[in-house]
Phi, psi and omega in degrees: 000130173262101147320115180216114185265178154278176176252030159222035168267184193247051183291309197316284200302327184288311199289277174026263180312318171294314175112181192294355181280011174232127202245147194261122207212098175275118195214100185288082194321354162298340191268063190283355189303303205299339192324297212300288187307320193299277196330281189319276189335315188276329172252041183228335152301334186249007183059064122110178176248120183284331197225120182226122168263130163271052202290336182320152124214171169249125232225148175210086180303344176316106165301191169274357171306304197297324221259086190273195208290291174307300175345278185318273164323353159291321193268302161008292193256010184265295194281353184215348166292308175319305188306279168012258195293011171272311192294336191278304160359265207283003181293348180291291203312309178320293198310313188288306166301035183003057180210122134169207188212140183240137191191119166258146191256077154321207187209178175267339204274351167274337179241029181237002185074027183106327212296024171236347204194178172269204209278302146333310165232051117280306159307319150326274191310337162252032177272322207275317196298313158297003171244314180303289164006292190264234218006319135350276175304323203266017196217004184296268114064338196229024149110003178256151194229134171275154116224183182253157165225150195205080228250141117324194180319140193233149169268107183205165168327294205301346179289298197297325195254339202243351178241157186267158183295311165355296202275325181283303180296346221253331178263012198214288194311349179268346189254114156313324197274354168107336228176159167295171143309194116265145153275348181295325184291318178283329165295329191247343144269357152285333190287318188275312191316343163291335206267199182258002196280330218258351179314348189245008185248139181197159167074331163334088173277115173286095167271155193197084194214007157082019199034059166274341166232158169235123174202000000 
């Protein structure tokens, strides 16, 4: 198992607990020039990768009036460039062993036109539900499966720091179901999309939005 952080995150107590079969990989994803090269390196040290979630991101309530250039490329190339090159990385090694997995962790502000986030990483996040898509297509055939989660709100550091308590009740009072998400929940559906049970699923956005939408 690969860990992938800032190289100042508190990854070290989790990397612990898991043991010596989990390895730590510090990295900044805004810095994609570098990924591609980082990446190969890192999966010809673990002898390739079988499983790749792609969970980084950056959250931006700006709408579009508000929402200038740097904005747009910064939430960009962290949520959805990144995954980009982590996928082109690890996807050979999957294909030649004719196994593996893919998981973009999206968003409901992608199938909902924003109405949870700004304009930027609603767009970022149906960047990656398009990228889960064509990746999709082009690799069924060869034992690997994409899909997406496409979660509301999650109770995590981006919530707690980037929205005002206002802003939180005004979203929670909006979820039929009462409440966030947990991670643990987003978590354990990423374990079976992961898993060999999940094979016959492929292309697949997995909502987790508390029945704010139905389809």
């Amino acid at each position: 198992m690969v860990l992938v952080d800032l190289p100042t995150s508190p990854l070290g107590p989790v990397a612990e607990a898991l043991g010596d079969a989990c390895t730590i990989w510090q990295i900044d994803l805004s810095e994609t020039a570098g990924i591609l090269e980082a990446g190969s390196d890192l999966a010809d040290r673990v002898h390739g990768i079988d499983i790749l979630v792609n969970n980084a991101g950056i959250l931006s309530n700006n709408k579009l009036a508000l929402t200038n250039l740097d904005e747009w490329r910064s939430v960009h190339t962290v949520n959805l460039e990144a995954a980009f090159a982590l996928t082109k990385c690890f996807v050979p090694h999957m294909r030649s062993q004719r196994w593996g997995r893919i998981i973009n962790m999206s968003s409901y502000a992608a199938k909902s036109g924003g109405l949870t986030a700004g304009t930027a990483y609603s767009v970022s996040k149906a960047g990656l539900i398009g990228l889960t898509f064509s990746t999709a297509r082009e690799v069924a055939s060869e034992g690997v499966t994409v899909n997406a989660i496409a979660p509301a709100y999650v109770v995590s550091p981006m919530t707690s720091e980037r929205l005002s308590e206002e802003q939180r009740r005004a979203q929670m009072a909006a979820l039929p179901v009462g409440r966030f998400c947990t991670p643990e929940e987003v978590a354990h559906t990423a374990a079976f999309l992961a898993s060999p049970l999940s094979g016959f699923i492929t292309g697949e956005v997995i909502d987790m939005n508390g029945g704010l939408q139905f389809d």
